[in-house]
MARKOLFI-194893 format. One record per residue: residue in one letter; x negated, y, z negated of N, C-alpha, C, O, CB in turn. Coordinates in steps of 0.02 Angstrom, whole numbers, plus 50000, padded with zeros to 5 digits. Last residue first. Glycine has a CB too. Layout:
AXYZXYZXYZXYZXYZ ...
This chain:
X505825140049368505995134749316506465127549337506595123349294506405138849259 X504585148849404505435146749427505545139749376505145135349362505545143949533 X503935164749378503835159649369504565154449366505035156049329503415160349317 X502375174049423503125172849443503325164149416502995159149428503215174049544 X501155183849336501485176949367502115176549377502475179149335501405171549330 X499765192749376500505190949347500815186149372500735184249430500975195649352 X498195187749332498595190549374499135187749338499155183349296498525189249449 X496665194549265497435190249236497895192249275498115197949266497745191849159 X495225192049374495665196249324496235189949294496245183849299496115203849372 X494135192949469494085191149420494895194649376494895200249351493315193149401 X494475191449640494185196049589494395192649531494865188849539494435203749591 X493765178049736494345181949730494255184649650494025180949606495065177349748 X492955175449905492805176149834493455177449814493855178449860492265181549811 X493985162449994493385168150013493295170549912493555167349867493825177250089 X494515151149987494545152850066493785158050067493305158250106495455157950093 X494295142549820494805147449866494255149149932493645148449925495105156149814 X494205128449758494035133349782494575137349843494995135749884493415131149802 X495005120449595494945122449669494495126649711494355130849668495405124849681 X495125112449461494735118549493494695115349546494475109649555494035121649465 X496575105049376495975105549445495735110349462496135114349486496135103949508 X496875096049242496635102849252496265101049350495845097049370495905105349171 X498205089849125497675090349179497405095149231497835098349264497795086449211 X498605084348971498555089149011497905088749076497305087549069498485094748961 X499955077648876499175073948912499185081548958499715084048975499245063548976 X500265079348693500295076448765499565075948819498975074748809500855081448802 X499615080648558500225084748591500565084048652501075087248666500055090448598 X498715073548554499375071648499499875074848532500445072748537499355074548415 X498105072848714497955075748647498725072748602499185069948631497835085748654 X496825071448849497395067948806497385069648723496935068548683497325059548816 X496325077248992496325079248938496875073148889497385071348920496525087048947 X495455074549150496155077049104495855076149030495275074549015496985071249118 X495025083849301494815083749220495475081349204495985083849227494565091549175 X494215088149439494865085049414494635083449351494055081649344495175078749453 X493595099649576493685095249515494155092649468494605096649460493425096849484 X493245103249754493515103349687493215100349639492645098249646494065101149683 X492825099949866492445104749842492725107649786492565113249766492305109149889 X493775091849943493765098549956493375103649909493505109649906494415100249960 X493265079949871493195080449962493405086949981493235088450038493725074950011 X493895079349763493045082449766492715085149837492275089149855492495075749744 X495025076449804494805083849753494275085449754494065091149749494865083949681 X494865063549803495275068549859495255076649839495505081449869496165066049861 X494565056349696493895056949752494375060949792494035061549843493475048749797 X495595059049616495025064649585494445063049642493945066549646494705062749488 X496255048849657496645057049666495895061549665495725066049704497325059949581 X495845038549633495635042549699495875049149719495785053049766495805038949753 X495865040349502495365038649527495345040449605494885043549631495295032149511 X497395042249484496965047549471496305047149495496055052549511496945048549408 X498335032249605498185032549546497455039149525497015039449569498045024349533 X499135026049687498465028349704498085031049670497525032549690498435031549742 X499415012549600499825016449655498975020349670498415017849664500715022749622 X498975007849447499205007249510499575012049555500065015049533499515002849507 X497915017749306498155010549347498975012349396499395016649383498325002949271 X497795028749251497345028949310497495021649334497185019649383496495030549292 X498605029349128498725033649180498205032849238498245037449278498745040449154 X497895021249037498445018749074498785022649148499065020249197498955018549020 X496715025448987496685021949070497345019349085497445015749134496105014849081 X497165025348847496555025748880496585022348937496475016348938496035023448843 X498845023448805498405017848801497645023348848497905024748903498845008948849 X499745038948834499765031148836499175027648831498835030148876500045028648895 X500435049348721500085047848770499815040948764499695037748712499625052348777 X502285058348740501625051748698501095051148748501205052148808501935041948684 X502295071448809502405066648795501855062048759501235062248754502625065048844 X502255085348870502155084148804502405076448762502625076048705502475090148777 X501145090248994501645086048954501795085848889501315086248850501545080548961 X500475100349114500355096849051501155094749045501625096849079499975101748983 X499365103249242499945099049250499855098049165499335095549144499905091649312 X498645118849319498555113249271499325109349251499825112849246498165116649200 X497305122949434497785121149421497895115249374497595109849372497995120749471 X496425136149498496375131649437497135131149423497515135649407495915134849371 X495445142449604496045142049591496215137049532495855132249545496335140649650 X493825154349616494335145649617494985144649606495075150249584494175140449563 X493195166049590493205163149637493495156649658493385154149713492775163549645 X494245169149454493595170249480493715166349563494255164449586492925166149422 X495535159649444495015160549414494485161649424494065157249414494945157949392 X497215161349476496665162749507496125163049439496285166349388496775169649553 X498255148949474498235154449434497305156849469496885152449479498385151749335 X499785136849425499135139649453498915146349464499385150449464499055137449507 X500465124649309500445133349325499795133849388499325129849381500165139149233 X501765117949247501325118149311501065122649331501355125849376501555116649358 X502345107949133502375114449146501825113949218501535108649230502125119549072 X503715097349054503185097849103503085104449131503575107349154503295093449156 X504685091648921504385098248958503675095648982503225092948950504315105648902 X504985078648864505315083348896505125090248920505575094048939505725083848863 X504305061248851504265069948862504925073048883505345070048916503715072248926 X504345049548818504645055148768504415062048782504335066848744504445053748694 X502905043348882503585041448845503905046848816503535049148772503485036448789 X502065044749015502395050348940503045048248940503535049748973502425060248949 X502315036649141501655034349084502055037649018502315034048975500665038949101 X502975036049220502965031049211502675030749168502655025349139502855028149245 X503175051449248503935047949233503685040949203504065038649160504495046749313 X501985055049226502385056549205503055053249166503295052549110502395059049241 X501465051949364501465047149296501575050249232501265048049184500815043549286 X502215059249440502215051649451502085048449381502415044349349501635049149506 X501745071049430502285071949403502465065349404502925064249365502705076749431 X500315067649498500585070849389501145069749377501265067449321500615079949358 X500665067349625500475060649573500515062549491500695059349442499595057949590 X501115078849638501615074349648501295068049604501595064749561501765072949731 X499925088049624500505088549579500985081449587501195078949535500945095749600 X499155081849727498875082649659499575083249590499655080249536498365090649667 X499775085349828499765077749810499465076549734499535071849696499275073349867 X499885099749809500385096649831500255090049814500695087949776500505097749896 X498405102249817498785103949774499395102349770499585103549712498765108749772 X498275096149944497825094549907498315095449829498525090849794497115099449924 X498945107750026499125101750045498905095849978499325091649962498745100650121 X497995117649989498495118849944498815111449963498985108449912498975126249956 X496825113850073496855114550004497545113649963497615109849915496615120749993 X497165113950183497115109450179497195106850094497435101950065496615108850216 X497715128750194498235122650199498125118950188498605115550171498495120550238 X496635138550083496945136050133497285131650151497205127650105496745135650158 X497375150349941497105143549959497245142350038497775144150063497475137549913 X497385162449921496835161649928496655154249929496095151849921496555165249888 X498705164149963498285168450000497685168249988497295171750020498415174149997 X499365158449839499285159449916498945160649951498835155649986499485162149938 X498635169349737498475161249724498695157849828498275155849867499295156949634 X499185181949731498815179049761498405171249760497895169449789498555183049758 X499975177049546499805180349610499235180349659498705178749633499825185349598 X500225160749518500085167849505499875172749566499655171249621499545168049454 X501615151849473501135150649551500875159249518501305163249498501725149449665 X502295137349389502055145349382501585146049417501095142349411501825148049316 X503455127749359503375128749401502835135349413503055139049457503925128249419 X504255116049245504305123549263503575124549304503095121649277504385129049186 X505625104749192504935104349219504905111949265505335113649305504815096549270 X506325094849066506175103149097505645104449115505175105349077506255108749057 X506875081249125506495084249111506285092649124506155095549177506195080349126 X507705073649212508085074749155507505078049107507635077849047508455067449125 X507495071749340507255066049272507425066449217507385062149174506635065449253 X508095078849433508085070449435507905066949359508105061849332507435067749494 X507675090449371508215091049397508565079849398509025076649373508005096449484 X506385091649365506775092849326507455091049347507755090449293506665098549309 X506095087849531505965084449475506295083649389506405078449357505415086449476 X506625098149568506745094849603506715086849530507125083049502506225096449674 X505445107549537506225107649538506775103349520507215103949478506375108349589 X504265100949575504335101349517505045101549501505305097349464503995106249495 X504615103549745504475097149703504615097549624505115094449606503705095149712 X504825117949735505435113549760505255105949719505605103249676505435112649860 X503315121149736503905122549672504435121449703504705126949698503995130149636 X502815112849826502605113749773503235114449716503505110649676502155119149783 X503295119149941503615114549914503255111849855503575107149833503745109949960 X502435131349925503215131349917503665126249909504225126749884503475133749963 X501065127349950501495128549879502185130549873502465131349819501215133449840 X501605115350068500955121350035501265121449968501595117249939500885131050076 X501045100250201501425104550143501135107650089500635105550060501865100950111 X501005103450348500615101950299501015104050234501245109750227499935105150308 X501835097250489501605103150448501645101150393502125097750373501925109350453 X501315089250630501705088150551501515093350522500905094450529501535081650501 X501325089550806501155094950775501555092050696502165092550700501445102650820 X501945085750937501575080750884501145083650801500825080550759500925077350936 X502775095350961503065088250949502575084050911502705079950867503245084551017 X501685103851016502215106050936502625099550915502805098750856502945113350952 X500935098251114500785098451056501215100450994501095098950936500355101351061 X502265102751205502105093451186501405094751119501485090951072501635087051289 X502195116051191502805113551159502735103251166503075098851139503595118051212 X501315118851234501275121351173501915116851150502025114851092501295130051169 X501295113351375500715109851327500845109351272500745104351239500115112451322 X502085123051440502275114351428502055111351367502375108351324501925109351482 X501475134051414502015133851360502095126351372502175122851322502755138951371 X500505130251517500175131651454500845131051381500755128851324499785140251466 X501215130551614500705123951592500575125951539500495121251501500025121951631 X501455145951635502005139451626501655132851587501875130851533502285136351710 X500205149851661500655152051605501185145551583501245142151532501105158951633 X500145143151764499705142451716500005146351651499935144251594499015145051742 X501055150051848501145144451843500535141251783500675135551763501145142151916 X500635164551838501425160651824501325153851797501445152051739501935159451900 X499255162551935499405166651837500085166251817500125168251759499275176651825 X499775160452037499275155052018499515157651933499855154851890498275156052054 X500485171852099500855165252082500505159352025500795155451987500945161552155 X499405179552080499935181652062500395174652033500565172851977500205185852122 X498735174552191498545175752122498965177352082498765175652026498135179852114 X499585177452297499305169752300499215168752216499475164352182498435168852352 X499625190452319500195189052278500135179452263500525176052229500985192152327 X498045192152348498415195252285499095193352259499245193852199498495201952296 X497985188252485497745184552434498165185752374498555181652351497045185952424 X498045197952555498685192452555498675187152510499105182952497498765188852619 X496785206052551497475208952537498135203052528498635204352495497635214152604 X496155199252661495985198552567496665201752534496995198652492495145204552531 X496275188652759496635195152729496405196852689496635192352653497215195452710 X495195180752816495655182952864495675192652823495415198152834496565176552862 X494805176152669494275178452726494675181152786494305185252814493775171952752 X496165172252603495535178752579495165178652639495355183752668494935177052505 X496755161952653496885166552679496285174452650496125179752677497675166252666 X496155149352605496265151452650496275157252697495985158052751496515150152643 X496195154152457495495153252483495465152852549494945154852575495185147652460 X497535153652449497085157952423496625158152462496615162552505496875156752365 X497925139352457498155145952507497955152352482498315156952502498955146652518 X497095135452336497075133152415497335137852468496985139852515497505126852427 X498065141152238497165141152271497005138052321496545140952350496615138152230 X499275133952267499195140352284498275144152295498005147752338499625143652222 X498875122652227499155123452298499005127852326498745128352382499725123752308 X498345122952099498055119652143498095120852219497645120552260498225114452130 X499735127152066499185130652038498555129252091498305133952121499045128051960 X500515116852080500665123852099499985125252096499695123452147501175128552053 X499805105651972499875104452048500015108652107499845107152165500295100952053 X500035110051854499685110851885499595109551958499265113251994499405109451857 X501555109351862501355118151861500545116751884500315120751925501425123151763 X501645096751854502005101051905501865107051908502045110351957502625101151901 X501095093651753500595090751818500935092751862500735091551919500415082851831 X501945098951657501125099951665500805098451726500315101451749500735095751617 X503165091451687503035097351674502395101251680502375106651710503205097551625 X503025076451684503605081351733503605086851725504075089551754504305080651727 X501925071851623501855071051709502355075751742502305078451797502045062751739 X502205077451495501755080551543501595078751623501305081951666501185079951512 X503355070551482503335074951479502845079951489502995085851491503525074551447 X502545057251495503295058051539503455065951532503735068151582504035052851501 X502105057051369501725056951443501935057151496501585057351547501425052651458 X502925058551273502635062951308502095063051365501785067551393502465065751270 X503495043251303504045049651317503555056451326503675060151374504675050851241 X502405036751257502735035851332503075043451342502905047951381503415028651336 X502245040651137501715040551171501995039651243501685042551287501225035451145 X503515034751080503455040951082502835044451135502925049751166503375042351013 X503215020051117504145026251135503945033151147504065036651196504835027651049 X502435017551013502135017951093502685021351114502545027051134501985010451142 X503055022750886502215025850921502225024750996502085029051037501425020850890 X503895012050897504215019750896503625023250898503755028750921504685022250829 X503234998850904503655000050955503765008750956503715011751010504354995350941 X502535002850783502115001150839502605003950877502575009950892501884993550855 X503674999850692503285006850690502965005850760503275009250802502665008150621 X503934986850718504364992950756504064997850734504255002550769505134994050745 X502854980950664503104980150748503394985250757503204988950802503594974450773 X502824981650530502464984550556502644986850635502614992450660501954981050545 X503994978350499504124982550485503584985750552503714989550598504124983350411 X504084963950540504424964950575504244973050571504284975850626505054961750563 X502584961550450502864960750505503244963850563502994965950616503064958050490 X503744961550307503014968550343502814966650413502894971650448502054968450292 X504504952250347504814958450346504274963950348504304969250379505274959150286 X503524941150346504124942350382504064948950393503704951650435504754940350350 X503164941750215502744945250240503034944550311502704948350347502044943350225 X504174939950135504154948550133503604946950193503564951950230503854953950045 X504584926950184505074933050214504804939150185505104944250201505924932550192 X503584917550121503414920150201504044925650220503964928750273503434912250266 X503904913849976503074918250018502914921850064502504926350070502624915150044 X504924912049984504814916449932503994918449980503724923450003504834912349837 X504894899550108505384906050076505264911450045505474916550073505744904650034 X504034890550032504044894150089504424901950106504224907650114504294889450127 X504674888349917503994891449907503704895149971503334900049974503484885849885 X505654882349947505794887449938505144889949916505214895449889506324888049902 X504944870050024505344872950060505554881850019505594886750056505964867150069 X504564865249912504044866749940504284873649975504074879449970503784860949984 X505674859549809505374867149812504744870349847504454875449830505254868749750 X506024849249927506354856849928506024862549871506064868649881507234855949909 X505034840049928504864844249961505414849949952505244855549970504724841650023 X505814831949807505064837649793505144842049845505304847849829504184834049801 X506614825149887506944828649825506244834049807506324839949795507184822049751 X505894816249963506234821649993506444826549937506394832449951506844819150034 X505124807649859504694813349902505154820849940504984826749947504324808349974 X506334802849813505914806649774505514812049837505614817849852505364800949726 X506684794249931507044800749924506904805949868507174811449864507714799149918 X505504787549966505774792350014506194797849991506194803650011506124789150060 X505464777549856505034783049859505054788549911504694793449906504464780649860 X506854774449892506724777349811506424780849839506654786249859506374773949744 X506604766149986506884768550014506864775149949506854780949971507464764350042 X505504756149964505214760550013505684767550000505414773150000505274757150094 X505724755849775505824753149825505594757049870505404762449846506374751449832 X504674754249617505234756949672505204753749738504764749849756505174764649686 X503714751849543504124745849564504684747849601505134744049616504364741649507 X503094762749501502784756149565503304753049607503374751949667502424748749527 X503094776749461503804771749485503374765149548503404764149608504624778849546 X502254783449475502464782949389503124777549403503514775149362502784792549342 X501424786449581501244782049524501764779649458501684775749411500684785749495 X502424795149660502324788349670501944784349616502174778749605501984787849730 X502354807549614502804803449567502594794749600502614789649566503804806249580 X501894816649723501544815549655501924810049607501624808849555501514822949615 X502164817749823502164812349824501904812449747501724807249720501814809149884 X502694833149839503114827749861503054820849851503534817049859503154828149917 X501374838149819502034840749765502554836049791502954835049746502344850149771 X500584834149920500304830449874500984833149818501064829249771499404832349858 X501044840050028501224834450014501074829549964501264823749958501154832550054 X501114854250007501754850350010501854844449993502344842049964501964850150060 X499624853750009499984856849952500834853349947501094850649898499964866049966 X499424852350151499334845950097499394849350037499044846149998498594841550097 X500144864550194500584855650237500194850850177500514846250153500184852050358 X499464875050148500114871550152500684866650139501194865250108500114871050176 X498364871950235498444873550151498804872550110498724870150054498474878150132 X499094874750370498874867850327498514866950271498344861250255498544864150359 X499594887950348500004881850361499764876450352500124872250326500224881350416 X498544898250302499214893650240499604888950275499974885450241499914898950202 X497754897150400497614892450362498194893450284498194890150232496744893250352 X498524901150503498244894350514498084892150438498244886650416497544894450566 X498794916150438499354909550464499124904250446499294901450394499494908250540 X497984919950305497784920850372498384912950380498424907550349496714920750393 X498774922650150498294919050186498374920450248498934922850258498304912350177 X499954928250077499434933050095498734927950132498184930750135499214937950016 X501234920750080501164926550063500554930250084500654935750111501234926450004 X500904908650087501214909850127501314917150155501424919350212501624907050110 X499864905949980499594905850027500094908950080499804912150124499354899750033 X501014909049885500604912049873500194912749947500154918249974500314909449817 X501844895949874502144904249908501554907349930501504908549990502554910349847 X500644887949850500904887449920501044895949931500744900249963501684881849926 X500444890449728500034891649770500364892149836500294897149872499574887249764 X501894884949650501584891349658501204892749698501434897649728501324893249619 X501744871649699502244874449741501964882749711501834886649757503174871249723 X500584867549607500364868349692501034872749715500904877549751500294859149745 X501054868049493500294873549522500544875049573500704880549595499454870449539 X501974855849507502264864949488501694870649514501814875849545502324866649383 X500964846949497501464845549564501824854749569501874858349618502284837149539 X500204849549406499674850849446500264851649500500194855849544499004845249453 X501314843849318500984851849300500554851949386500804856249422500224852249204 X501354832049358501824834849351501504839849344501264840249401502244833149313 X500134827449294500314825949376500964830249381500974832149440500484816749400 X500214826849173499654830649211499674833849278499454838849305499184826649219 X501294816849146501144826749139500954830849154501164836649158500944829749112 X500364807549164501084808249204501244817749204501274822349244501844802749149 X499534803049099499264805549160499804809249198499744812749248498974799949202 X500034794348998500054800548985499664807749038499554813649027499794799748918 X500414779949088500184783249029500094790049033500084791749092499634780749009 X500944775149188501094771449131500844774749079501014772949022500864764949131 X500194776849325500994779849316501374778549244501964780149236501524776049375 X499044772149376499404768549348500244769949345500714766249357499114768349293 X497874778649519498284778249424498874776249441499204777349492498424786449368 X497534777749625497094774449570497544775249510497484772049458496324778149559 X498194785149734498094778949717497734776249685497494771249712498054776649746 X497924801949666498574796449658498454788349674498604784649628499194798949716 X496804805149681496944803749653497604796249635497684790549612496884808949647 X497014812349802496374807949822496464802949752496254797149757495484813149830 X497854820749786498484814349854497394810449835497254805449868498964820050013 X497404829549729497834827049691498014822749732498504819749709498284830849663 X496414834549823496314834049763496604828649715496294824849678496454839249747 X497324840849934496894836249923496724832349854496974826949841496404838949945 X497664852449850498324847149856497874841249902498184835949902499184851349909 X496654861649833497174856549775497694851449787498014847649751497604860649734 X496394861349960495664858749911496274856149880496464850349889494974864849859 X497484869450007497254863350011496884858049984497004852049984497114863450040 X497514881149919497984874949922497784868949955497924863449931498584876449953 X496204886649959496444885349902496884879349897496704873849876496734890549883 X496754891150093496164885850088496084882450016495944876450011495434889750104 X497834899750045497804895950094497394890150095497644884550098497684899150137 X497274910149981497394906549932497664898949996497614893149975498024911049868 X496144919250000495934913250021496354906349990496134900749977495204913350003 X496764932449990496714931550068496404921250079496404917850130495924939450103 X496734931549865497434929749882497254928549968497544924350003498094936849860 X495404932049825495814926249807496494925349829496814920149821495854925849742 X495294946249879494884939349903495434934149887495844932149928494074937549858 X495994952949782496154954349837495954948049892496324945649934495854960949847 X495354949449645496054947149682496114949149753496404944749783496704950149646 X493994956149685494144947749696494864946249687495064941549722493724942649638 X494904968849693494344967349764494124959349749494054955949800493474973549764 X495224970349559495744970249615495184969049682495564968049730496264978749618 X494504959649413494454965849488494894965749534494994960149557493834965349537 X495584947349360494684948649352494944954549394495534954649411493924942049390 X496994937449391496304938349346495814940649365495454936549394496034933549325 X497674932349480498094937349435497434940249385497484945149348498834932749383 X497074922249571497794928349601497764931949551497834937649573498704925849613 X496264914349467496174919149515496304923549529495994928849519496224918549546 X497574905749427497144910549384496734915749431496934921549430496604906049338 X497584898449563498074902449533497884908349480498004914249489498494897749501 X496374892949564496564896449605497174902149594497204908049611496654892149644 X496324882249431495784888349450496104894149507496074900049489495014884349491 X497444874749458497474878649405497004887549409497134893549401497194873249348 X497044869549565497604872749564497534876249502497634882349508498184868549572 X495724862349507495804866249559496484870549563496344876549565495734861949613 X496444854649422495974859749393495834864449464495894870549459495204855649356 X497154842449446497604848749429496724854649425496914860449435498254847249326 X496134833049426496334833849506496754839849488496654843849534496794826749551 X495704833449306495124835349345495494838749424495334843349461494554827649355 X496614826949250496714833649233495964836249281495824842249279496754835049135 X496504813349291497034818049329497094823449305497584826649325497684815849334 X495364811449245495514811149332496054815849350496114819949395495784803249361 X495574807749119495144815649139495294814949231495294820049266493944815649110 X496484799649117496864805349113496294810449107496414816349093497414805249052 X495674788049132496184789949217496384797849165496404802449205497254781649250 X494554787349089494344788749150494934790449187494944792949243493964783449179 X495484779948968495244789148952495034791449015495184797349023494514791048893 X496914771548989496164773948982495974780249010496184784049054495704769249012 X497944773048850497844776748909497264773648945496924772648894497734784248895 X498654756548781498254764148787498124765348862498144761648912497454764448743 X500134751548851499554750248835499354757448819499664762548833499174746348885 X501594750348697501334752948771500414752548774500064752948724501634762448783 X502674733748653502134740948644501834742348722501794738948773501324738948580 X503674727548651503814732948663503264739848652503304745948646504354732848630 X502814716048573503564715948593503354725248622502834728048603504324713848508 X501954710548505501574714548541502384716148589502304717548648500754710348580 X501664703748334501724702848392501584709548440501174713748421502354699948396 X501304691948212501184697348230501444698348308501424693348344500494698248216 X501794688648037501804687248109501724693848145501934699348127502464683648131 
């Protein structure tokens, strides 16, 4: 005897490619965010907004055709998890308008995705399933939208403390500058007056005029010295390295040769300053097991040649040129002053070299070195 007590029907095969067809968009988008060139991630996150929608369309075009009885259920479940990822995602780096209704049918297709698998529920069931989903919509909101909140808020008050400041010295040249010039003005006037009468009465007119332009001129020096950042040279150079040994638990030494000063200019040595700080950066993140970092610069013929070595493991081919600003643009900020950037990777650690140019020629020799540890 044969019977059919407690068996389940087969799938059919048109509904569970449907519903791995309707997850495939979410799937694609997400893969995106984390896969291929930082300039198409960069794209894929500015479009993850429009993204979510396609997918959470996708999946609400689906749902009234399947069953809820066969192995479509998983599917629907995985594509319901995609979408609350996408969402943060859109919340995070999409243009407003379009992560809010990228969004709004990402939410709602992760809130209703269960309606197939429970027919026989009631109005009031399928209300409180849907409500029970939308909270990880709600924290997808959350996780997406308070950092970009907080860059936001960050950006605003930089703004606010630029325009503060842009006010306050314009307040400081209306009450100082446009008061000496305004003397100045006066007094040529009672200049020009009185020269054809006196010429003689003129002279202390001039007199006053060369005060008060004097004056305008220290106003000026001292609202340009407010906006005035001084560049940093090789003295903090060897404070940085210092500084460094000191934090990382690395003996990191410091060797500036003579006239080496004096033959870089500010912009240069400024150059030499970001040059060292990013070495000593991946350093800490890349040379497993170093303990001595050395830093020397040193006149070579007409260039300055500076070299950052380690003696740490060296890491994977190109590990040291991934994130932050990393050696690739270090080495286009080196060329922009008519430099060069080389490194080197050996059993012994990683060493890196910059020829510089110096201000004017400088003699060929082995200068002595001072050197701070």
């Amino acid at each position: 005897m044969t019977g059919t007590s407690g068996a389940v029907p087969a799938a059919p095969p048109v509904l569970a490619v449907l519903a791995v067809l309707a997850v495939l968009p979410a799937a694609v988008a997400l893969t995106a965010l984390v896969v291929g060139p930082a300039p198409f991630r960069a794209r894929a996150r500015r479009a993850a907004g429009r993204s979510a929608g396609v997918a959470g369309a996708a999946l609400l075009a689906v749902l009234p055709v399947l069953e809820g009885t066969y192995g479509e259920s998983r599917a629907l479940f995985a594509g319901a998890c995609l979408l609350v990822v996408l969402q943060a995602a859109a919340y995070r780096w999409s243009p407003r308008r379009e992560a809010l209704a990228g969004g709004a049918l990402a939410a709602a297709a992760a809130a209703l995705w269960t309606l197939p698998l429970l027919p026989d529920a009631s109005f009031f069931e399928h209300v409180g399933l849907a409500a029970f989903w939308c909270v990880p919509s709600a924290g997808a909101a959350v996780v997406g939208g308070y950092p970009r909140l907080t860059e936001r808020r960050r950006a605003r008050a930089v703004h606010d403390a630029e325009r503060a400041e842009q006010l306050r010295l314009a307040h400081d040249l209306h009450d100082f500058v446009a008061h000496d010039i305004s003397g100045i003005v006066a007094q040529a006037q009672a200049a020009r007056f009185v020269a054809g009468q006196d010429p003689a009465a003129a002279l202390p007119a001039l007199e006053r005029i060369e005060r008060a332009g004097l004056a305008a001129l220290a106003s000026l020096d001292r609202t340009v010295g407010a906006l005035r950042v001084p560049l940093p040279g090789l003295a903090q150079v060897v404070e940085l390295v210092a500084r460094f040994g000191e934090e990382g638990g690395v003996r990191a030494e410091a060797a500036i040769g003579e006239g080496v000063e004096d033959a870089l200019s500010r912009e240069v040595a400024a150059t030499v300053h970001r040059v060292v700080t990013e070495a000593l950066t991946n350093v800490r993140r890349h040379a497993a097991g170093a303990s001595r970092v050395e830093v020397r610069l040193v006149l070579d013929g007409a260039a300055v040649r500076l070299t950052v070595a380690d003696d740490g493991t060296s890491p994977p081919p190109g590990a040291r040129e991934r994130g932050g600003t990393g050696l690739i643009a270090l080495a286009e900020r080196v060329r922009a002053t008519g430099g060069d950037l080389r490194t080197a990777a050996a059993a012994t650690g990683w060493t890196l070299t910059v020829t510089l140019p110096t201000t004017s020629a400088a003699p060929t020799r082995h200068p002595q070195e001072t050197t701070t540890a």
